[in-house]
C-alpha positions in Angstrom: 105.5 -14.0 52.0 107.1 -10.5 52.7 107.3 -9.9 48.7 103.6 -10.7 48.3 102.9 -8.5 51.2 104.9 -5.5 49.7 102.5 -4.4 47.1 99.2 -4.7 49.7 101.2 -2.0 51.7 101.8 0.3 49.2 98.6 0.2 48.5 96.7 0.7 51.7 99.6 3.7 52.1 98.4 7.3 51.6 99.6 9.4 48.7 101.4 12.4 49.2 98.6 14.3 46.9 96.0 13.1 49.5 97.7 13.7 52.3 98.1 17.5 50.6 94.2 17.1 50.2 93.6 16.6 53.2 95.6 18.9 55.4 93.9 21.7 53.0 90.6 20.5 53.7 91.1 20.2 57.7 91.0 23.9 58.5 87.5 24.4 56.3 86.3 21.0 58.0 87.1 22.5 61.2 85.5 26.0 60.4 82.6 24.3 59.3 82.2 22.4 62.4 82.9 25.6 65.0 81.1 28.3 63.1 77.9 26.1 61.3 76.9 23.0 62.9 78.3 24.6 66.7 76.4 27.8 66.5 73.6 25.9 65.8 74.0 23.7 68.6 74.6 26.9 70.6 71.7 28.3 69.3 69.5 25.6 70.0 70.9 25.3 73.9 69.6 29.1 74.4 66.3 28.7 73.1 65.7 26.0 76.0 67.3 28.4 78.4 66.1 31.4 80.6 68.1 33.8 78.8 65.7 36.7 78.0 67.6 39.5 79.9 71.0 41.3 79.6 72.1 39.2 82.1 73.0 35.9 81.4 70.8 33.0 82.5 71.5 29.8 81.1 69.2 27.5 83.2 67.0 25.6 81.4 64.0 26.2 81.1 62.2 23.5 78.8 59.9 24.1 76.0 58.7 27.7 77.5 59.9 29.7 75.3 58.6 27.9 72.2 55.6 27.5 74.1 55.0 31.2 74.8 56.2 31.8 70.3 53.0 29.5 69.3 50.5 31.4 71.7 52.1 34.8 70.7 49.9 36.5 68.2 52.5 38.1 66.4 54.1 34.9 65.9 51.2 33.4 64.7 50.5 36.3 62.3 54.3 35.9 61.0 53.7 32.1 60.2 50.1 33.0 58.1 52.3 35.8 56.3 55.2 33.3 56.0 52.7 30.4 54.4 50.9 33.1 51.9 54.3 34.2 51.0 56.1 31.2 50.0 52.9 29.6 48.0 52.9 32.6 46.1 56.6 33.4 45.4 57.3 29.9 44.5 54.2 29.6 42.0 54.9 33.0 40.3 58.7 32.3 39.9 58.4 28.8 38.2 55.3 29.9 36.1 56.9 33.2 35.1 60.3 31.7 34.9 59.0 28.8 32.1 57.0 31.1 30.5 59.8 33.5 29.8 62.3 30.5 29.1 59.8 28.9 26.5 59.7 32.3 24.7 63.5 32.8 24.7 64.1 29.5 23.4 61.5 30.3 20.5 65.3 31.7 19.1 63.5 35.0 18.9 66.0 38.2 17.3 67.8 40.1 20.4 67.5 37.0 22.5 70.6 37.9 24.6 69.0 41.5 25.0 66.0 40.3 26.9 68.1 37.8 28.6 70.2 40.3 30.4 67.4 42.4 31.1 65.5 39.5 33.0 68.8 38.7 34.8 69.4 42.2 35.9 67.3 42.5 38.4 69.7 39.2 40.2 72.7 41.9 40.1 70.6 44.1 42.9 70.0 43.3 46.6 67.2 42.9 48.4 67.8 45.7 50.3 67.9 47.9 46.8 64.8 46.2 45.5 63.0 47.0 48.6 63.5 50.2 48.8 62.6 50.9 45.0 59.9 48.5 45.5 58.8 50.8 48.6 58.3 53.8 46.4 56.8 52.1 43.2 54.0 50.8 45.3 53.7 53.4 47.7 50.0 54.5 48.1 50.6 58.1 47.2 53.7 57.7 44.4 54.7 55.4 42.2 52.5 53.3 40.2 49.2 55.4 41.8 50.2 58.0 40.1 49.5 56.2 36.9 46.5 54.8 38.3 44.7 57.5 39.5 43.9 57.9 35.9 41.5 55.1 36.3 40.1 55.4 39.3 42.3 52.9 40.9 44.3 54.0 44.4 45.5 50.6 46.3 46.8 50.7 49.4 49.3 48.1 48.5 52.2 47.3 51.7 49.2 49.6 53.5 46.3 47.4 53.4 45.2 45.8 56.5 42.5 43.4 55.3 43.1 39.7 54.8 40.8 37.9 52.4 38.6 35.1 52.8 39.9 35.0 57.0 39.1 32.9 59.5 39.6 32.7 63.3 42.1 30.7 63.9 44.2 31.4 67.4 44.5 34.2 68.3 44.8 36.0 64.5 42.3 36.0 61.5 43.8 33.2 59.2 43.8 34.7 55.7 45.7 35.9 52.6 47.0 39.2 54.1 46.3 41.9 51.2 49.6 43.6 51.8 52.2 40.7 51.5 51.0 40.8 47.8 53.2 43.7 47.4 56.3 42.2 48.9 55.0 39.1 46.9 55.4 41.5 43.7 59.0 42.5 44.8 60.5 39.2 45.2 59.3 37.9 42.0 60.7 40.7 40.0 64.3 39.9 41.4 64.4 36.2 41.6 62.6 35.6 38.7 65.7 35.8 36.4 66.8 32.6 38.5 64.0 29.9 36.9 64.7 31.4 33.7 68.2 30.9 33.6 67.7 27.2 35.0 64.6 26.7 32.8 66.2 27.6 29.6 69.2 25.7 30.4 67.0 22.7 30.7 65.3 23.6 27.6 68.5 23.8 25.6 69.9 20.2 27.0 66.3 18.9 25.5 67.2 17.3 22.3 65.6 18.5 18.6 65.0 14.5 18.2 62.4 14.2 21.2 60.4 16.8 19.7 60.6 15.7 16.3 59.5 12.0 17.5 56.5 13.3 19.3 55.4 15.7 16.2 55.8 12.2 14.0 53.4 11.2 16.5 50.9 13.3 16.1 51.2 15.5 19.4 50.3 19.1 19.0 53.3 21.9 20.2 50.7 22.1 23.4 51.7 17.9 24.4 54.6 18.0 23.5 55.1 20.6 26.4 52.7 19.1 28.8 54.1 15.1 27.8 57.2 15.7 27.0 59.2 18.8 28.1 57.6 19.5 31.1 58.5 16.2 32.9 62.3 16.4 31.8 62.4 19.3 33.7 61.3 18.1 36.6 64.1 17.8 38.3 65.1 21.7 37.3 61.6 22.8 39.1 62.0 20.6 42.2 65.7 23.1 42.5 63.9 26.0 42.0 60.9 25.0 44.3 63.8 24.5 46.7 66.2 27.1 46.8 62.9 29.6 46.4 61.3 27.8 49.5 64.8 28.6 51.2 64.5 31.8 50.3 61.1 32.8 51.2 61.0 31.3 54.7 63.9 33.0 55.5 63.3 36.4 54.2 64.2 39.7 56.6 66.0 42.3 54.2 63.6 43.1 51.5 60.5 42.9 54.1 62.7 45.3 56.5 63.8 47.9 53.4 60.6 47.8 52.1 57.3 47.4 54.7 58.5 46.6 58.3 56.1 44.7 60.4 53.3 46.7 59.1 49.7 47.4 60.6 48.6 44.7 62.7 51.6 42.8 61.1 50.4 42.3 57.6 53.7 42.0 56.5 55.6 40.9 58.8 58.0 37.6 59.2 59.9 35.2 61.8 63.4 37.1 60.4 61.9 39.8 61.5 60.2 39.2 64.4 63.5 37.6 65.5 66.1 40.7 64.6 64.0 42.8 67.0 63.3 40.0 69.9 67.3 39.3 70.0 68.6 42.4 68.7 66.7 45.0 70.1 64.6 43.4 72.9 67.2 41.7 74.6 64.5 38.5 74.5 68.0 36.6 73.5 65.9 32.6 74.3 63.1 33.9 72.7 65.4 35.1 69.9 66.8 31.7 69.6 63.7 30.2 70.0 62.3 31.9 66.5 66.1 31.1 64.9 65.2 27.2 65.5 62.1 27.2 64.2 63.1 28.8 61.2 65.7 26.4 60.6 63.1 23.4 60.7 61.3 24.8 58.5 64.1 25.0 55.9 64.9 21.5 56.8 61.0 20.4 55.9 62.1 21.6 52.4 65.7 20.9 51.9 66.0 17.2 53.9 63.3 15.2 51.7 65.3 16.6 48.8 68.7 15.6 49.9 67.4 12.1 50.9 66.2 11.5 47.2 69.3 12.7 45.7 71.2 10.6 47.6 68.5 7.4 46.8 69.1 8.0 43.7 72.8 8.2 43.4 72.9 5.0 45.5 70.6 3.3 42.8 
């Protein structure tokens, strides 16, 4: 009986290598835990507190503060921004991003050329595309220069009108004219992202597919719409996802290049919650925005990571 037991033992006995594994994974478990998932927690404690003063004041204090965010007209004009913002972001990036992969992959001469170029704009922040962003569309430089010519002056960032608005609150619910110009900004950097994951998708399509369908009789047009299109829909549900990440956080480009704006046109909860914590010493307010802003990541980013992990399961 003990001979038979032996080899069980050494078995259920941990390795040297993954006892090396796992001391070197402790400390960035333990980091994780602290610095990620405690903040938050932290976070989350003050925006149910009283703490909207240099002094300290940890009492709770309920729902008030997220209360007082949903009745605040500048919160409300930061989510109508925010809403207007992401639709349009994510829609230009994954239309312009395909577009421009389907060309490159047409194996046009120079391809590498206009590849780089489309990927430059990645290199920069968003703190250096706002602010050349901020002069290019600046009412009295920039692009109006050119466009004088023609009898066109837009206010761009400027513009305080929303279209097609509606009460609704205690703001006019509408597309805000000037987030079309931080709209214009963010496309140009992140744009370079879809293309590089689109054309990666487009290269792992095999010649065969396309050769079936065209036996077929599909023109170049179904082939696209029947065949391409859906193999990469797992490559536009990433982009869709790390875009939506991106846009409803957003606070460096809208900072560098527009600020709040009149009537805040342009303005957004990153924003909104820099100055409340940061320079308002509103620190349960602060956290109060903070929270928010992380469920609406989690809206985007949970549903995802649930069907991933349905689908390795299966």
């Amino acid at each position: 009986m003990m001979e038979k037991d032996l080899p069980i033992r050494k078995k259920n006995k941990i390795s040297k290598d993954q006892l090396t594994a796992i001391l070197f994974l402790i400390p960035s478990l333990i980091l994780i835990v602290v610095f990620v998932y405690g903040f938050i927690g932290w976070t989350g404690y003050l925006s149910v507190s009283n703490y909207n003063t240099i002094v300290p004041d940890f009492s709770f204090a309920g729902l008030k503060n997220y209360a007082y965010l949903f009745n605040d007209f500048r919160f409300q004009a930061d989510l109508r921004n925010t809403i207007f913002f992401t639709v349009f972001f994510i829609g230009l990036v994954i239309v312009l991003g395909l577009g421009l992969a389907i060309l490159l992959d047409q194996k046009l001469k120079g391809e590498s050329i206009f590849r780089n170029i489309f990927l430059f704009p990645m290199a920069l922040s968003f703190i250096v595309t706002g602010v050349v962003w901020q002069w290019l569309l600046n009412p009295s430089t920039g692009f109006n220069n050119f466009l004088k010519v023609f009898g066109i002056q837009p206010k761009w960032y400027t513009d305080t009108n929303i279209l097609a608005g509606f009460q609704w609150g205690q703001i006019e619910f509408g597309l805000p004219v000037a987030i079309l110009a931080v709209v214009i900004a963010a496309v140009w950097q992140m744009t370079g992202f879809s293309l590089a994951m689109y054309l990666a998708g487009l290269r792992g399509i095999g010649d065969e597919l396309r050769e079936a369908a065209r036996m077929d009789g599909a023109t170049e047009f179904q082939i696209y719409w029947k065949v391409v299109l859906p193999l990469l829909m797992p490559i536009t549900m990433s982009v869709v996802i790390i875009m939506a990440h991106i846009s409803l956080k957003i606070f460096d480009l809208v900072y560098a290049m527009t600020g709040t704006g009149a009537n805040f046109v342009t303005d957004v909860p990153g924003l909104y919650m820099f100055e409340t914590t940061f320079r308002g010493n509103y620190y349960a307010n602060g956290a109060a925005i903070a929270i928010i802003m992380l469920l609406l990541v989690a809206v985007f980013i949970v549903p995802y990571l649930w069907n991933n992990r349905k689908g390795d399961q299966s």
